[in-house]
Jmol script that loads the backbone (N, CA, C; Angstrom):
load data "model"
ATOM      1  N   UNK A   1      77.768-102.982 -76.274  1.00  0.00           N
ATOM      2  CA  UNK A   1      77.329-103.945 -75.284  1.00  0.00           C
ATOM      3  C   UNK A   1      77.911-105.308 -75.641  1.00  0.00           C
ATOM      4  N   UNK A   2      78.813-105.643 -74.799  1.00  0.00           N
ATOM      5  CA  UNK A   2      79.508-107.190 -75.254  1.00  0.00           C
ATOM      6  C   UNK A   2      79.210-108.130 -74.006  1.00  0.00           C
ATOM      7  N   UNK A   3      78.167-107.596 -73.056  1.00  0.00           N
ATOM      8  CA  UNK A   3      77.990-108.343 -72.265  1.00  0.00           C
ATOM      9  C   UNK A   3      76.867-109.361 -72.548  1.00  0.00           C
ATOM     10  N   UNK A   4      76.746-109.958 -72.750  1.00  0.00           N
ATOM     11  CA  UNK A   4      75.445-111.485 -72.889  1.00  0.00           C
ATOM     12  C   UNK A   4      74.428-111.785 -72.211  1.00  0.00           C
ATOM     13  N   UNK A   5      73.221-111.744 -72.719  1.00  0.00           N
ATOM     14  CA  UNK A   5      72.400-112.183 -72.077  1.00  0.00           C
ATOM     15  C   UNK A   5      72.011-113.758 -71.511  1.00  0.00           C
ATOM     16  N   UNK A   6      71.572-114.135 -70.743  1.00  0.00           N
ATOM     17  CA  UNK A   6      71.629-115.311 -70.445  1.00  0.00           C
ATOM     18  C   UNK A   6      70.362-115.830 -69.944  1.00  0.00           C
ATOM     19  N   UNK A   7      69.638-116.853 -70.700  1.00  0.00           N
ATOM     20  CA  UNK A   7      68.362-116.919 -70.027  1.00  0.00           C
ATOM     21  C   UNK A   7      68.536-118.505 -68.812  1.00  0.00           C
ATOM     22  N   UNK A   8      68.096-118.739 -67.780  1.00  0.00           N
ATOM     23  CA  UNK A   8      68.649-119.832 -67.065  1.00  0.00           C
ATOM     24  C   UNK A   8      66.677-120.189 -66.376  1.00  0.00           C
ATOM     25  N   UNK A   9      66.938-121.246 -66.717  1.00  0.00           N
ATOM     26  CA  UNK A   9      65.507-121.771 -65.981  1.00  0.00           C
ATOM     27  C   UNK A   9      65.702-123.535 -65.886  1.00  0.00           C
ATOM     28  N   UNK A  10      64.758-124.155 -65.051  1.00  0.00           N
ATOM     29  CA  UNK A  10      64.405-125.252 -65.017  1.00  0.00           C
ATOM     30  C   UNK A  10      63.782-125.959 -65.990  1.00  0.00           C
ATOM     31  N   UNK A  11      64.724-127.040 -67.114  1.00  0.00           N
ATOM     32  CA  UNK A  11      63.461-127.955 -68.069  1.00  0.00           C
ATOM     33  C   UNK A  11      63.488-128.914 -67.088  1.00  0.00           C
ATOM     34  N   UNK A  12      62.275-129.949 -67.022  1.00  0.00           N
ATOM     35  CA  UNK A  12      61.794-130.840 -67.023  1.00  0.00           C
ATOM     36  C   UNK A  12      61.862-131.876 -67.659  1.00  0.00           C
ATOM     37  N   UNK A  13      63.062-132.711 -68.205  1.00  0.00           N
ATOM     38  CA  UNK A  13      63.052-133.902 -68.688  1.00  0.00           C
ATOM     39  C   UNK A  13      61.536-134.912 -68.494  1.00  0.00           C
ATOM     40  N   UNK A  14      61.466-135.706 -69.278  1.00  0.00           N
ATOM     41  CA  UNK A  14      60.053-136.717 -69.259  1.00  0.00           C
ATOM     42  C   UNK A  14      60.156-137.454 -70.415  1.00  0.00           C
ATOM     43  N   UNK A  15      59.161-138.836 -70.266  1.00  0.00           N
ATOM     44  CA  UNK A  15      59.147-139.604 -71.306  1.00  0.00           C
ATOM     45  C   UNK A  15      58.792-138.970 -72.638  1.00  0.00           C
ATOM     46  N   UNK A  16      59.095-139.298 -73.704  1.00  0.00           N
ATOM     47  CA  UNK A  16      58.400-138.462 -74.685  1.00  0.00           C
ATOM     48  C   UNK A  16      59.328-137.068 -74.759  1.00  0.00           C
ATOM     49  N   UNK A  17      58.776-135.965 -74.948  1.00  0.00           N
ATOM     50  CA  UNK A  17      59.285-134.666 -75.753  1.00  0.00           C
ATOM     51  C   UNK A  17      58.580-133.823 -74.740  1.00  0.00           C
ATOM     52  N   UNK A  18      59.575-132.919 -74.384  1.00  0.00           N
ATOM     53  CA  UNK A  18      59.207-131.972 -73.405  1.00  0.00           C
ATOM     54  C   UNK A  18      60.091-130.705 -73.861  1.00  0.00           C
ATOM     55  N   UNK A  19      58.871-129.769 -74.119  1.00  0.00           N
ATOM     56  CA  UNK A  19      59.221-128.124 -74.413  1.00  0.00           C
ATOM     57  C   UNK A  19      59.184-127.278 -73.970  1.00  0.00           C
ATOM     58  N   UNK A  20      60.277-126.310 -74.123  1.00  0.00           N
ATOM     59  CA  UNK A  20      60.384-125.207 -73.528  1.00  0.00           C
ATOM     60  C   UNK A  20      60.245-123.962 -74.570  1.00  0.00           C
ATOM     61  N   UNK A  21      60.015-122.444 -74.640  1.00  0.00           N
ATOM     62  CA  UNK A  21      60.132-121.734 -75.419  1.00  0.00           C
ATOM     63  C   UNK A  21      60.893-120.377 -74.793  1.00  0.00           C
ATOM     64  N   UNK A  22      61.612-119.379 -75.586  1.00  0.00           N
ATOM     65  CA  UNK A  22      61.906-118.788 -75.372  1.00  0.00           C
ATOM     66  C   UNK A  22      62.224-117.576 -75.929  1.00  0.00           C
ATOM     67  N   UNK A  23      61.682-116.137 -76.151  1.00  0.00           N
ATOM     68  CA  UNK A  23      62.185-115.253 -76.848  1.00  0.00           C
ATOM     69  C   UNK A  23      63.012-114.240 -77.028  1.00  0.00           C
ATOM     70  N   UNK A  24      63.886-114.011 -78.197  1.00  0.00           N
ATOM     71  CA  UNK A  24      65.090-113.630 -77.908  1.00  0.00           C
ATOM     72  C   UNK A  24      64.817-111.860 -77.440  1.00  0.00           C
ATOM     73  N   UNK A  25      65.756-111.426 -77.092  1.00  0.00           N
ATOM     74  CA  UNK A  25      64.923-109.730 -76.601  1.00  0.00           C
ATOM     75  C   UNK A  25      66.094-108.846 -78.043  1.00  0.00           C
ATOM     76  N   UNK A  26      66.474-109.638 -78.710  1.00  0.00           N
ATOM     77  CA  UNK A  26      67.751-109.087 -79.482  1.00  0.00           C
ATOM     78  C   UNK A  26      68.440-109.680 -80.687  1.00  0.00           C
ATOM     79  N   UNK A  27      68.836-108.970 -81.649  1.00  0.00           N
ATOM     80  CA  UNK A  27      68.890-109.521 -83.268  1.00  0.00           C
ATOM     81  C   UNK A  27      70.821-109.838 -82.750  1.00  0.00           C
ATOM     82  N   UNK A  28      70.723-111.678 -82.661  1.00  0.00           N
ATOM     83  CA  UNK A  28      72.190-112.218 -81.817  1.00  0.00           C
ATOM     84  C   UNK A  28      72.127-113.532 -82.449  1.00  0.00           C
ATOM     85  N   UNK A  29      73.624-114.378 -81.533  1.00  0.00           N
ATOM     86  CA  UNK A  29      73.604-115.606 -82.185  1.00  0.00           C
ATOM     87  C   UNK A  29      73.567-116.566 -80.921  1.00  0.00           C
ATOM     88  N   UNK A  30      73.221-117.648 -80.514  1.00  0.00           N
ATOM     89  CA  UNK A  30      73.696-118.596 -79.678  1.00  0.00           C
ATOM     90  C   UNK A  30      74.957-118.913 -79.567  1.00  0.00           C
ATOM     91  N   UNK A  31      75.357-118.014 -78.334  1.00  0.00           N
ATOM     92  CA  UNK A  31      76.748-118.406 -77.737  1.00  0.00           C
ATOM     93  C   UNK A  31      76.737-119.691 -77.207  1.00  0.00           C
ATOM     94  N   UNK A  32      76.415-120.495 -76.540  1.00  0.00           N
ATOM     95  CA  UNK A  32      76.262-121.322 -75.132  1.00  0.00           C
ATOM     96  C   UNK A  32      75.165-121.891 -74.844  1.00  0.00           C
ATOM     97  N   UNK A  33      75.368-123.161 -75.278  1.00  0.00           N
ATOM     98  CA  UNK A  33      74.319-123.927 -74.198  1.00  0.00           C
ATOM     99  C   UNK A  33      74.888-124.690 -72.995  1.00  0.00           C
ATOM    100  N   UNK A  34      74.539-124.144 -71.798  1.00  0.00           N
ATOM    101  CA  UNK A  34      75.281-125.145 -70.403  1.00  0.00           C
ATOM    102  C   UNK A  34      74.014-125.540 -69.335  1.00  0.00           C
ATOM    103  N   UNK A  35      74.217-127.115 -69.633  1.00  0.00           N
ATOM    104  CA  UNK A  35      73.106-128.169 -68.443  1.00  0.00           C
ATOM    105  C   UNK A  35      73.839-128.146 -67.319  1.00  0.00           C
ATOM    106  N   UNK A  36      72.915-128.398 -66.421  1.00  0.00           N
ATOM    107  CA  UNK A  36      73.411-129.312 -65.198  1.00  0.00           C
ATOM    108  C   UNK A  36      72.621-129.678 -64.448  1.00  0.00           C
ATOM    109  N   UNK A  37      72.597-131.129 -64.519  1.00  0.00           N
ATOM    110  CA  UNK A  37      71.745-132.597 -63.760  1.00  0.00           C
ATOM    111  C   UNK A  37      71.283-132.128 -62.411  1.00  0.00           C
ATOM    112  N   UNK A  38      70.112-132.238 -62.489  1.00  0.00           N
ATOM    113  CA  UNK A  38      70.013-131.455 -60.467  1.00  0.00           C
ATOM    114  C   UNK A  38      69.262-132.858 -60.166  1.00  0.00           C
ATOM    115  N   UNK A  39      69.714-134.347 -60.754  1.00  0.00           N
ATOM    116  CA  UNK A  39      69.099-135.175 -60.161  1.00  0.00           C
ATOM    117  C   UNK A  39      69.888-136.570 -60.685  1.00  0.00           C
ATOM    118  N   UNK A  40      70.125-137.273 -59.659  1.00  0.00           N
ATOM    119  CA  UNK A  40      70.941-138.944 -60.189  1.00  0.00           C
ATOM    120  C   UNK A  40      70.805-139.009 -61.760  1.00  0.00           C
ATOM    121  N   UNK A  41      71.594-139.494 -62.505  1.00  0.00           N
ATOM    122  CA  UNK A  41      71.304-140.234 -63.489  1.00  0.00           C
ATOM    123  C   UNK A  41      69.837-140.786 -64.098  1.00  0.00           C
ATOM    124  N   UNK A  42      69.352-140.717 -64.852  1.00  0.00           N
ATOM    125  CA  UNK A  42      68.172-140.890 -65.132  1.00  0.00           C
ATOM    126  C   UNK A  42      67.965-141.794 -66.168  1.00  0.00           C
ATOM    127  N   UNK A  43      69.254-142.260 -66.864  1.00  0.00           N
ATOM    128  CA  UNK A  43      68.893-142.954 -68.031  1.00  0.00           C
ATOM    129  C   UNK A  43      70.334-142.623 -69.088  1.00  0.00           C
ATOM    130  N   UNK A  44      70.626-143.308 -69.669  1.00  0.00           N
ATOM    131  CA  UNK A  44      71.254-142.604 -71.047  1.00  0.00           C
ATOM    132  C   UNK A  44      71.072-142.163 -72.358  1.00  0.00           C
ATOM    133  N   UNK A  45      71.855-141.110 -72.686  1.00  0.00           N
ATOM    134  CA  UNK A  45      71.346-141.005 -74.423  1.00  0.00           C
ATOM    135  C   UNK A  45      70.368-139.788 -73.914  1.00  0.00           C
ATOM    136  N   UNK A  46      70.135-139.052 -72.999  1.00  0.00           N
ATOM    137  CA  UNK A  46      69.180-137.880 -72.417  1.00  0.00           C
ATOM    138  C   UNK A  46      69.415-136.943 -73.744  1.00  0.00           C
ATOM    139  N   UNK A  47      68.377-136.132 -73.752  1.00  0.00           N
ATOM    140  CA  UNK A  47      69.302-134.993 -74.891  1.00  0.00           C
ATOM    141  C   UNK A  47      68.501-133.639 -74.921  1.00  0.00           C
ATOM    142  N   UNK A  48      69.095-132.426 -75.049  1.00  0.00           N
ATOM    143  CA  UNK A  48      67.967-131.438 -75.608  1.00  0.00           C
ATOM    144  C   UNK A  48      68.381-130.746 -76.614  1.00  0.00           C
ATOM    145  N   UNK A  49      67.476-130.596 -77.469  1.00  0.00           N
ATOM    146  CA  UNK A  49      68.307-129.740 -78.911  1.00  0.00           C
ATOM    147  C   UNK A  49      67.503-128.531 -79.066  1.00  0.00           C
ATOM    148  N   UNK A  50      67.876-127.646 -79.389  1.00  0.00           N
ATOM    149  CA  UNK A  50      67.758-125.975 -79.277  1.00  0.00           C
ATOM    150  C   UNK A  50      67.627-125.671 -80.904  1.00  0.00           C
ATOM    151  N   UNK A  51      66.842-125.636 -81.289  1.00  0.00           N
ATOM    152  CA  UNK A  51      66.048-125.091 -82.886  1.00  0.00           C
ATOM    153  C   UNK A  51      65.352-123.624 -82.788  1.00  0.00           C
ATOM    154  N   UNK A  52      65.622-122.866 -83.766  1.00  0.00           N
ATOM    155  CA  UNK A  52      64.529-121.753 -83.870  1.00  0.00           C
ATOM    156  C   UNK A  52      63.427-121.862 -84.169  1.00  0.00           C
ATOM    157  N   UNK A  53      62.285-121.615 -83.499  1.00  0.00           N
ATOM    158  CA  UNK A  53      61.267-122.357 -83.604  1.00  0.00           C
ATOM    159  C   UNK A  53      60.582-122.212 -85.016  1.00  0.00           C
ATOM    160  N   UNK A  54      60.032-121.105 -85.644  1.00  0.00           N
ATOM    161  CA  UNK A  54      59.375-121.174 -86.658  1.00  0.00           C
ATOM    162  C   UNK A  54      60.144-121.765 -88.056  1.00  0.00           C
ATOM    163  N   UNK A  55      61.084-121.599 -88.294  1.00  0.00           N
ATOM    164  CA  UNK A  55      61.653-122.119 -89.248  1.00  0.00           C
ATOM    165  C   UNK A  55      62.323-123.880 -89.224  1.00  0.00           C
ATOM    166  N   UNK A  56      62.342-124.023 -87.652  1.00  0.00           N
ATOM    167  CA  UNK A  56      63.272-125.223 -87.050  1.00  0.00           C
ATOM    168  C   UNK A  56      64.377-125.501 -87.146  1.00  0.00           C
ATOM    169  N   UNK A  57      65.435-124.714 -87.805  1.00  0.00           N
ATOM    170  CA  UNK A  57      66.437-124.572 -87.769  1.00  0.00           C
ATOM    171  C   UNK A  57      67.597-124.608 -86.463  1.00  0.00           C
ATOM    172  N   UNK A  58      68.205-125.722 -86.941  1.00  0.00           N
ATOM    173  CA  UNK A  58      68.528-126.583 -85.892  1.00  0.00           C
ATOM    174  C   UNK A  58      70.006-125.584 -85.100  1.00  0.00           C
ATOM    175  N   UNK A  59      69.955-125.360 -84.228  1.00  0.00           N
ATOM    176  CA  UNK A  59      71.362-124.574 -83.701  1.00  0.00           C
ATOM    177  C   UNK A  59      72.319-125.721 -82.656  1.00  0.00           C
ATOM    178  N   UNK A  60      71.747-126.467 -82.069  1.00  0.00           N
ATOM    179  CA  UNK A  60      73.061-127.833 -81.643  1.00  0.00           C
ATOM    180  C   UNK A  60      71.580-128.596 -80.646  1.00  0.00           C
ATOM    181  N   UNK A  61      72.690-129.845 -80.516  1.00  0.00           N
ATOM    182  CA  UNK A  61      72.109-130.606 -79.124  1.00  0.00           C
ATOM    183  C   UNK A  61      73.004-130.707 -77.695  1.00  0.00           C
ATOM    184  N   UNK A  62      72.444-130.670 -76.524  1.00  0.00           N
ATOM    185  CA  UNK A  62      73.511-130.827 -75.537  1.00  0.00           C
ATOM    186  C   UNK A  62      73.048-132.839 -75.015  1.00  0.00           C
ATOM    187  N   UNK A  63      74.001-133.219 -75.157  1.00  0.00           N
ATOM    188  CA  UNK A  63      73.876-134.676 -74.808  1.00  0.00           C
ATOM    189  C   UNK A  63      74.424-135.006 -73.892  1.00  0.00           C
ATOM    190  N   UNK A  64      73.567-135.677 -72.602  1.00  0.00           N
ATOM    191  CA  UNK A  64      73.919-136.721 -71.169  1.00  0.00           C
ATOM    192  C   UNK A  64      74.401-137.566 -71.647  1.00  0.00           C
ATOM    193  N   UNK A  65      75.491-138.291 -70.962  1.00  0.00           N
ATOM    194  CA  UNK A  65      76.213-139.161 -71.210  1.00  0.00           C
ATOM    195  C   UNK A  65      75.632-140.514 -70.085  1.00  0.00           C
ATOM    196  N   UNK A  66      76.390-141.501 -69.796  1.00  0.00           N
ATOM    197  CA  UNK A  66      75.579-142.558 -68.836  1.00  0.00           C
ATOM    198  C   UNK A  66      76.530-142.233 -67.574  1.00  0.00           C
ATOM    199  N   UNK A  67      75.733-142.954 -66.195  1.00  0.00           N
ATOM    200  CA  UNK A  67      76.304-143.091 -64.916  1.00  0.00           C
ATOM    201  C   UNK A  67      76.253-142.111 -64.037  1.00  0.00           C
ATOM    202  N   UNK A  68      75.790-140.684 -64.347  1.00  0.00           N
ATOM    203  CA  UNK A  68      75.606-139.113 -64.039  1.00  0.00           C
ATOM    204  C   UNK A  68      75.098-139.324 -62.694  1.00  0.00           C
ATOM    205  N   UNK A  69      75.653-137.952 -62.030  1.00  0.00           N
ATOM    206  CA  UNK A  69      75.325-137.361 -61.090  1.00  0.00           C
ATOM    207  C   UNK A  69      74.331-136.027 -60.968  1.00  0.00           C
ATOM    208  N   UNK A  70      73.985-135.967 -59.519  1.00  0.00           N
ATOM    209  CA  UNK A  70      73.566-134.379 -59.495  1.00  0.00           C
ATOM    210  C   UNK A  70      74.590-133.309 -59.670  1.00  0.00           C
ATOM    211  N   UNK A  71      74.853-132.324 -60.544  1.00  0.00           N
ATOM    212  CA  UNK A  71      75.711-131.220 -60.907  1.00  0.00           C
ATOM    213  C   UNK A  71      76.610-131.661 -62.004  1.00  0.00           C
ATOM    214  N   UNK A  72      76.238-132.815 -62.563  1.00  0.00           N
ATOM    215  CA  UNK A  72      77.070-132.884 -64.021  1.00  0.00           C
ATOM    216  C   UNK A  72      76.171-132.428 -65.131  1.00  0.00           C
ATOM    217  N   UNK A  73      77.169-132.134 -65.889  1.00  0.00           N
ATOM    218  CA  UNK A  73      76.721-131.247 -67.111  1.00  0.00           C
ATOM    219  C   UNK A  73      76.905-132.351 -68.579  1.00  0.00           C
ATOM    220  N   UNK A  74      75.889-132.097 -69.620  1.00  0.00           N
ATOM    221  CA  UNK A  74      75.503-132.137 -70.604  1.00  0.00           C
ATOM    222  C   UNK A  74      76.917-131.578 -71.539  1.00  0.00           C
ATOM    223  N   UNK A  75      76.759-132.309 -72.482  1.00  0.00           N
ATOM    224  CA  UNK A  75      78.574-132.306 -73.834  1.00  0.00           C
ATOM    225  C   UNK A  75      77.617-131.416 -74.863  1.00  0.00           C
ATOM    226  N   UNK A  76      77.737-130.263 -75.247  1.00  0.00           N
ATOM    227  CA  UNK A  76      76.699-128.895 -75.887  1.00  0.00           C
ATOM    228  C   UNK A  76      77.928-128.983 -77.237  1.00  0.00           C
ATOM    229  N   UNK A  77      76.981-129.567 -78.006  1.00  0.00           N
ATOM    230  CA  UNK A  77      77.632-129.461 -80.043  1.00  0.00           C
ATOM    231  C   UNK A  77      76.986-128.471 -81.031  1.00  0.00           C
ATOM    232  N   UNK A  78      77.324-127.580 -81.173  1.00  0.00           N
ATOM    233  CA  UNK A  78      76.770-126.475 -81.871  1.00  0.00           C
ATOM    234  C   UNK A  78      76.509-127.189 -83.377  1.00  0.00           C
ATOM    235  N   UNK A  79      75.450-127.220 -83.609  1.00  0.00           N
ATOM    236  CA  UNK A  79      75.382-127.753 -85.242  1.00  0.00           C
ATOM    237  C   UNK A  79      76.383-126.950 -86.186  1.00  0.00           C
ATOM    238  N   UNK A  80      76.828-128.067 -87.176  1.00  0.00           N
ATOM    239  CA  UNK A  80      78.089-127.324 -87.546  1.00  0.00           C
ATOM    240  C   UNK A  80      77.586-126.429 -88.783  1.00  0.00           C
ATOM    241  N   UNK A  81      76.326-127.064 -89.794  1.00  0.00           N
ATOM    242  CA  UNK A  81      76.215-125.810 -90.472  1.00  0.00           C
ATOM    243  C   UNK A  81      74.949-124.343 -90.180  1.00  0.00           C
ATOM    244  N   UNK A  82      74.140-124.793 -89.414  1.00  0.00           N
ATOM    245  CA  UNK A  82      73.561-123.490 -89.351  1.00  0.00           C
ATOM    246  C   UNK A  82      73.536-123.814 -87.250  1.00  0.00           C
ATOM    247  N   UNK A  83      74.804-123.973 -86.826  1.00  0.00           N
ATOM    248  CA  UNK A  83      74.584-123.382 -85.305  1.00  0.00           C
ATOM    249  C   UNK A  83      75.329-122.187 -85.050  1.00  0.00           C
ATOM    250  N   UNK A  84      75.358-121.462 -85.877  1.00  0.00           N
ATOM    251  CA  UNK A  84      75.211-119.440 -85.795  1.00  0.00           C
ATOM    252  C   UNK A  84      74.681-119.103 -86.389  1.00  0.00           C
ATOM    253  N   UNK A  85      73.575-119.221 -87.002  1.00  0.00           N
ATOM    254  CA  UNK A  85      72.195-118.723 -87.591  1.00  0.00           C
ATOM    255  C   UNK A  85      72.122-117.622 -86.513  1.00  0.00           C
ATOM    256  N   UNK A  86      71.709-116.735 -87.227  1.00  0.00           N
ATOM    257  CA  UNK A  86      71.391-115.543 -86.575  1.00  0.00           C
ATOM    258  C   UNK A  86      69.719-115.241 -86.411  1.00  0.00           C
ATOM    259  N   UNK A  87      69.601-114.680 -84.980  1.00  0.00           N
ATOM    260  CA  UNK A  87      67.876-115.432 -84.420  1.00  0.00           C
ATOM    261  C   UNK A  87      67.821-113.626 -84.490  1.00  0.00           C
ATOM    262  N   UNK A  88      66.546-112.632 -85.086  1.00  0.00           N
ATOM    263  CA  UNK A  88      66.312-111.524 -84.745  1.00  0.00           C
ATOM    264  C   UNK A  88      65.608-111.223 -83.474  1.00  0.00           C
ATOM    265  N   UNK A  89      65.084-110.170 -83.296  1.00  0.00           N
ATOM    266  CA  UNK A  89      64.318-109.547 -82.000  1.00  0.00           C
ATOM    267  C   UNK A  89      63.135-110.295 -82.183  1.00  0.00           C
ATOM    268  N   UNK A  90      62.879-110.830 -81.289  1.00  0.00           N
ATOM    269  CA  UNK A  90      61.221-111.452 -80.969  1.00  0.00           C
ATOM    270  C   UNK A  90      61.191-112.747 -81.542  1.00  0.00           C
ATOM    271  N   UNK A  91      62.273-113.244 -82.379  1.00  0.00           N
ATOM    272  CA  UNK A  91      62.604-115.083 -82.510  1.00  0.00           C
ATOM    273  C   UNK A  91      62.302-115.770 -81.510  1.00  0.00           C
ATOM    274  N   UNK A  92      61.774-117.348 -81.337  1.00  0.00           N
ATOM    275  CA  UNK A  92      62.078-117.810 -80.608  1.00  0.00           C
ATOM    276  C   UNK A  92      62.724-118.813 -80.606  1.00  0.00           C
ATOM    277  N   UNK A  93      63.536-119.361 -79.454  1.00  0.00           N
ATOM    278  CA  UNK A  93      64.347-120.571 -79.450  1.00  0.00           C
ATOM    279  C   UNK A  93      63.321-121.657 -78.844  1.00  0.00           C
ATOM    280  N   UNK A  94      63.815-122.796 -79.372  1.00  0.00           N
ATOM    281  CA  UNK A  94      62.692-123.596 -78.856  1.00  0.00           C
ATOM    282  C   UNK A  94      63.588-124.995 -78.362  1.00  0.00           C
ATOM    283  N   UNK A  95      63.281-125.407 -77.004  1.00  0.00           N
ATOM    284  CA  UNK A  95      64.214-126.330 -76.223  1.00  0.00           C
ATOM    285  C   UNK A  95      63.669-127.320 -76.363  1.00  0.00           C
ATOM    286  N   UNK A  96      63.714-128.721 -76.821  1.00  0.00           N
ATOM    287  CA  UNK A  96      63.714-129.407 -76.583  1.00  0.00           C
ATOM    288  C   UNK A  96      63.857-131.411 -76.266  1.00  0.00           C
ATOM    289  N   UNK A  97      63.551-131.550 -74.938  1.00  0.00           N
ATOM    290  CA  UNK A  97      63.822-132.311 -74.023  1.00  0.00           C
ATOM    291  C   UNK A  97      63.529-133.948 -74.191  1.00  0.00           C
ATOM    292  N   UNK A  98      64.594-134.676 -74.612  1.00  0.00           N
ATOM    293  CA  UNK A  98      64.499-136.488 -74.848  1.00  0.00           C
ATOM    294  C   UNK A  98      64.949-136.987 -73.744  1.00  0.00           C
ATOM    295  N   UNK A  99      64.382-138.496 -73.151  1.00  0.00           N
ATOM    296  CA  UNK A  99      64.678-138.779 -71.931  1.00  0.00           C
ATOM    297  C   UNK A  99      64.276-140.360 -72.276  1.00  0.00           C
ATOM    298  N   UNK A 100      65.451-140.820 -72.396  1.00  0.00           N
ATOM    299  CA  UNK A 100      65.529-142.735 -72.293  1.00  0.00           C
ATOM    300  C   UNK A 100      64.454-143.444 -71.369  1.00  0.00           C
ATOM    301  N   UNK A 101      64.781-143.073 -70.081  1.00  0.00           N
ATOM    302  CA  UNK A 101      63.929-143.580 -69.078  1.00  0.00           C
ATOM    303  C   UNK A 101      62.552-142.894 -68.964  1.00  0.00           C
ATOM    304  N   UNK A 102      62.130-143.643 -67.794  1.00  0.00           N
ATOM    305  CA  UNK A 102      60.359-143.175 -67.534  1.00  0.00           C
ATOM    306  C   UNK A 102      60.671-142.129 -66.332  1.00  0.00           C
ATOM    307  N   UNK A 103      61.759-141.729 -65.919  1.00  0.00           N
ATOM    308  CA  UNK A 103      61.588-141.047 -64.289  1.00  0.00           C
ATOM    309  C   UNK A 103      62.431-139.646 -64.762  1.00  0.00           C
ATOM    310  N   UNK A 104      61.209-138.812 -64.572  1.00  0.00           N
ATOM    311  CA  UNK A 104      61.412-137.355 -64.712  1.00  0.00           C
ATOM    312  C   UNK A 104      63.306-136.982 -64.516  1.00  0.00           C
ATOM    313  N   UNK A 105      63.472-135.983 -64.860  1.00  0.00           N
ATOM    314  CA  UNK A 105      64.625-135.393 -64.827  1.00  0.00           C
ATOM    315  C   UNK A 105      64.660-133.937 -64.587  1.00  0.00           C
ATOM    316  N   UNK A 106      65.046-133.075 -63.925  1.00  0.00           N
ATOM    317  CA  UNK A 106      65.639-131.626 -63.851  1.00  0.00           C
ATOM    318  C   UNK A 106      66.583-131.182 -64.140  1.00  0.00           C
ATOM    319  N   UNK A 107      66.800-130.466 -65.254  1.00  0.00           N
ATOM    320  CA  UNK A 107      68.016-129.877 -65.963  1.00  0.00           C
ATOM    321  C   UNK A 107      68.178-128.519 -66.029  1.00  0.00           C
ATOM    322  N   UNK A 108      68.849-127.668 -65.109  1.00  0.00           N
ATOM    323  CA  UNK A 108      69.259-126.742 -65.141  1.00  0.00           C
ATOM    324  C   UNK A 108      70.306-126.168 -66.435  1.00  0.00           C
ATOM    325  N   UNK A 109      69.420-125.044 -67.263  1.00  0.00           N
ATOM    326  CA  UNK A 109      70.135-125.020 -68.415  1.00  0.00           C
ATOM    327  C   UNK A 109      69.633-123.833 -68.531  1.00  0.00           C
ATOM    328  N   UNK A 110      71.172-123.220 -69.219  1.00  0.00           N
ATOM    329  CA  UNK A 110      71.548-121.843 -69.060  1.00  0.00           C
ATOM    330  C   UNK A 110      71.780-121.507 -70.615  1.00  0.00           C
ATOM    331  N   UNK A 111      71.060-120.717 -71.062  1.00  0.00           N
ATOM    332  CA  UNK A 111      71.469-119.997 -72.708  1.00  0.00           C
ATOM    333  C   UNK A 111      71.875-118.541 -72.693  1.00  0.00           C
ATOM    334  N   UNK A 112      73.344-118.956 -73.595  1.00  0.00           N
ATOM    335  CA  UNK A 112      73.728-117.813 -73.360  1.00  0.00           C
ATOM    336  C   UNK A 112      73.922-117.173 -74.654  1.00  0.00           C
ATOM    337  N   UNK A 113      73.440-115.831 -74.993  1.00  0.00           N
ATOM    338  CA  UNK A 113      73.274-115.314 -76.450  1.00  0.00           C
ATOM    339  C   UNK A 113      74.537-114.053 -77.265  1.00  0.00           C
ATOM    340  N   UNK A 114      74.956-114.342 -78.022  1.00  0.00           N
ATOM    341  CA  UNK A 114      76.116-113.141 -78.317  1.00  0.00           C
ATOM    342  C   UNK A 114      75.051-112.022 -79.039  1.00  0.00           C
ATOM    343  N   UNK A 115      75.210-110.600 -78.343  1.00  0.00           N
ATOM    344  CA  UNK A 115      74.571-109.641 -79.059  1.00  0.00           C
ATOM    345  C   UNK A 115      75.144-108.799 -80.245  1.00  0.00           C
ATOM    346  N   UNK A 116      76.449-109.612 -80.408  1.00  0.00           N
ATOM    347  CA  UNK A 116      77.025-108.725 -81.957  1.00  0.00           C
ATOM    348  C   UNK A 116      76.200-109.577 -83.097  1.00  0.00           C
ATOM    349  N   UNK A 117      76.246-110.720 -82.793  1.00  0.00           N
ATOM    350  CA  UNK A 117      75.331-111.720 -83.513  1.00  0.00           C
ATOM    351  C   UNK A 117      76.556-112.336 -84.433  1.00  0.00           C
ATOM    352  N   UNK A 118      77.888-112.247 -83.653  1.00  0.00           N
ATOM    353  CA  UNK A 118      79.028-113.101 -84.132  1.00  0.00           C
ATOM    354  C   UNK A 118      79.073-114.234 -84.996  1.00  0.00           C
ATOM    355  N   UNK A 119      79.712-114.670 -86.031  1.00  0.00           N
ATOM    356  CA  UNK A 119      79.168-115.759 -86.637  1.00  0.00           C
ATOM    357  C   UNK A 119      80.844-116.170 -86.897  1.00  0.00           C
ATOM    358  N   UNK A 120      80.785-117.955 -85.946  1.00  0.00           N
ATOM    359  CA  UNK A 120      81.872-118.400 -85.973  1.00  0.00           C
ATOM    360  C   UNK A 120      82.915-118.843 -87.203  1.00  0.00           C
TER     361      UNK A 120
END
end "model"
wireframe off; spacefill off
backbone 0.3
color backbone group
């Protein structure tokens, strides 16, 4: 199976720290993290960083840049020493969401997981 799973949902940007959770269905690595703004610009310096949750082990951040539109995407940096940590069956990833400004945000963001559990 070299096809990837991909989990895709709506975060919620907000003042403060906003979380998402997610569990893996499979012993893999984080291929891919891909945003995209489903709302004007909101602020700069936006960010969400993707950690395994119980241990916190950091796997990257995807960072908004300034001036954004609806359908621009987030610059996704795989942490360079543990962003292929390998997450087992029933891990969870844990998303989350920094936001400069006070006015909500919608970020369409798509994780995408390698099931060989590839390590770059």
């Amino acid at each position: 199976m070299d096809q990837d799973t991909r989990f895709q949902f709506i975060h919620t940007l907000t003042s403060g720290a906003s979380v998402s959770y997610l569990t893996v269905p499979y012993r893999c690595t984080l291929r891919d993290v891909i945003t995209t703004l489903q709302v004007t610009d909101p602020g700069d310096a936006d960010t969400l960083t993707v950690t395994e949750n119980s241990a916190g082990t950091a796997l990257g951040v995807a960072t908004f840049g300034s001036g954004l539109s609806s359908g621009d995407s987030a610059t996704w940096v795989a942490n360079t020493t543990t962003g292929d940590h390998v997450l087992e069956a029933g891990e969870v990833i844990k998303v989350t969401g920094s936001i400069a400004a006070n006015q909500p945000a919608d970020v369409l963001v798509n994780i995408e997981l390698d099931p060989y559990a590839r390590k770059a």
